[in-house]
C-alpha positions in Angstrom: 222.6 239.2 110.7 220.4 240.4 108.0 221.2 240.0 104.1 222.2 243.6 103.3 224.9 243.3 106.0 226.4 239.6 104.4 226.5 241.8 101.5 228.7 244.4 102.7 231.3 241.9 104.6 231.5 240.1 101.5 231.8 242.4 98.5 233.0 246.3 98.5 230.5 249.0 99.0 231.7 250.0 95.3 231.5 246.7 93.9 227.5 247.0 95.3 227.3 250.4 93.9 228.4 249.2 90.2 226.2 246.5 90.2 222.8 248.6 91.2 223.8 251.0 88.2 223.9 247.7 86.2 220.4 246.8 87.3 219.1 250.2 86.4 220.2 249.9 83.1 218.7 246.7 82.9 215.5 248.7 83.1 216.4 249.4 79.0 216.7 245.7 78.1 213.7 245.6 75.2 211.1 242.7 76.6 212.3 239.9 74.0 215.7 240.0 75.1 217.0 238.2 78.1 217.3 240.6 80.9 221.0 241.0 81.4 222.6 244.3 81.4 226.5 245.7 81.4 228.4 248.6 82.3 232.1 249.5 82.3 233.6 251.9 84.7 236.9 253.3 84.0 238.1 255.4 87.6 234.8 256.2 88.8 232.9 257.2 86.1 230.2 254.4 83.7 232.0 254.8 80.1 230.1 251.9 78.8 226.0 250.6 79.2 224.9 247.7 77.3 221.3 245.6 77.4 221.3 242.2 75.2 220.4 243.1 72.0 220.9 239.3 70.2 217.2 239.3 68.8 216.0 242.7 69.0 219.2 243.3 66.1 219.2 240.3 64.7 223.2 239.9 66.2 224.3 237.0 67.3 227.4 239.2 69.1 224.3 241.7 70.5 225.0 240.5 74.5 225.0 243.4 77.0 229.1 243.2 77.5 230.3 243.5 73.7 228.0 246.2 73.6 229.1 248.1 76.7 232.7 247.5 76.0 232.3 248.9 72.4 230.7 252.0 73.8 233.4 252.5 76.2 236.0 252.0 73.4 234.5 254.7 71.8 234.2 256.9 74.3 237.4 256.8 75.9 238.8 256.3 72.1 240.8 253.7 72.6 240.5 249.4 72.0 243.1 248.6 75.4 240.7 248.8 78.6 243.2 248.1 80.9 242.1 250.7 83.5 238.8 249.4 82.8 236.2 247.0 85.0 233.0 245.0 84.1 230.1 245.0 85.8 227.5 242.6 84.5 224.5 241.2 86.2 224.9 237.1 84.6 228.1 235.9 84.4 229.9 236.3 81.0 229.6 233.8 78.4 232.7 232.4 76.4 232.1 235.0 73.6 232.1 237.8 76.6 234.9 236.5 78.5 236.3 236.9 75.4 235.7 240.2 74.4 237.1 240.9 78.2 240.5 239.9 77.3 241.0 240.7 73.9 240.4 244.6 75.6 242.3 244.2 78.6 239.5 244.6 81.0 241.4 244.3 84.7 238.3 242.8 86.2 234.8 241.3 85.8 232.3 241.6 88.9 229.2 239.8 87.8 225.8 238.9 90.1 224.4 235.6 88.9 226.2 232.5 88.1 225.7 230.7 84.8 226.4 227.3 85.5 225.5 226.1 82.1 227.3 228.9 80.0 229.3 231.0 82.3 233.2 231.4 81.3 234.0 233.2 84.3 234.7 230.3 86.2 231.2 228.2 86.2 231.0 226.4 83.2 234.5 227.4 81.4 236.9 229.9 82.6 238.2 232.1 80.2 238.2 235.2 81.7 241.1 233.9 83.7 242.6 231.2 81.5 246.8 230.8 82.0 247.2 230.0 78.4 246.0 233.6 76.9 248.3 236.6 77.5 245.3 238.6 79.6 243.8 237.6 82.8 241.2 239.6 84.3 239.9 239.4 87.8 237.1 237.7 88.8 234.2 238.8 91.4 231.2 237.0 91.5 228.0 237.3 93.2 227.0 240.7 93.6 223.9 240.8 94.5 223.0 238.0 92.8 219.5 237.8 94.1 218.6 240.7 92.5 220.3 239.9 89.2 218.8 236.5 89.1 215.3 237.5 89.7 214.7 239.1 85.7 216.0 236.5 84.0 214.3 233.9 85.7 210.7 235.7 85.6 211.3 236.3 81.7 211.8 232.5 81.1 208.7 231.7 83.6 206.9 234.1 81.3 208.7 232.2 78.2 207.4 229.0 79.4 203.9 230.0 80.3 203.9 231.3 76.9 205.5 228.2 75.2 202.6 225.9 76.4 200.0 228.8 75.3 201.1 228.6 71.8 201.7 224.6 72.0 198.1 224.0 73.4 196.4 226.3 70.8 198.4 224.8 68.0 197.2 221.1 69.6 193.4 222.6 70.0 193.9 223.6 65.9 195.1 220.7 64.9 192.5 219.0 67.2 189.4 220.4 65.3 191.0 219.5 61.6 
């Protein structure tokens, strides 16, 4: 059995189609940023698109979900998402997760897994936590292949870069 077809057993043609519209919005997110991108779909329709934006604004709360949710909010003119899902291609973080049940979002499908951050049920799990009066849904792994692959080329190219500007600093200091 070939990949595309584990795909489809495991996860909802829908759930597959959300998550490619994710990962061409991802096609947005500004080089500096860590490739993660949002959308929220209310019915059938995206309401909401978001691309991490934490250094390109200087915004500490500039991650591709509070972004996308606020853009839904305004859209659909209203702060309770209720009728409202998640699509993100890394796994919410705690401030996300957040965001996710302070507006009522009814579920979160995300690709990658954040083990070291991800409050969706990796790290922390907010998103579904029995003490807060919201629980959203959780689907995870959607495509995550796919959604892994830009964020772990832009830290390889991080890294690369790292020891560039570590070696040329030591060559400097070298030849003082």
């Amino acid at each position: 059995m070939d990949n595309g077809q584990q795909i489809q057993e495991k996860y909802s043609p829908r759930d597959i189609e959300y998550m490619r519209a994710a990962l061409e919005v991802l096609k947005n997110c500004p080089e500096s940023e860590v490739p993660v991108a949002a959308i929220v779909v209310c019915g059938d329709e995206i309401v909401g698109r978001g691309v991490n934006a934490r250094t390109t604004d200087n915004d500490p709360t500039g991650h591709a979900e509070v972004i996308a949710i606020r853009e839904a909010s305004k859209k659909l003119g209203r702060w309770n998402l209720s009728d409202c899902e998640l699509f993100v291609t890394l796994e919410p973080c705690v401030m996300c997760a957040g965001a996710v049940v302070y507006s009522r979002i009814k579920r979160i499908v995300f690709g990658a897994y954040d083990v070291r951050f991800g409050a969706c049920g990796s790290a922390l799990d907010v998103a579904r936590c029995e003490k807060l009066n919201h629980r959203a849904e959780v689907v995870g792994g959607v495509l995550e292949d796919s959604c892994l692959a830009p964020i772990r080329e832009f830290f390889k190219a991080l890294r690369g870069k790292n020891k560039k500007e570590i070696k040329s600093t030591l060559d400097i200091e070298r030849a003082d």
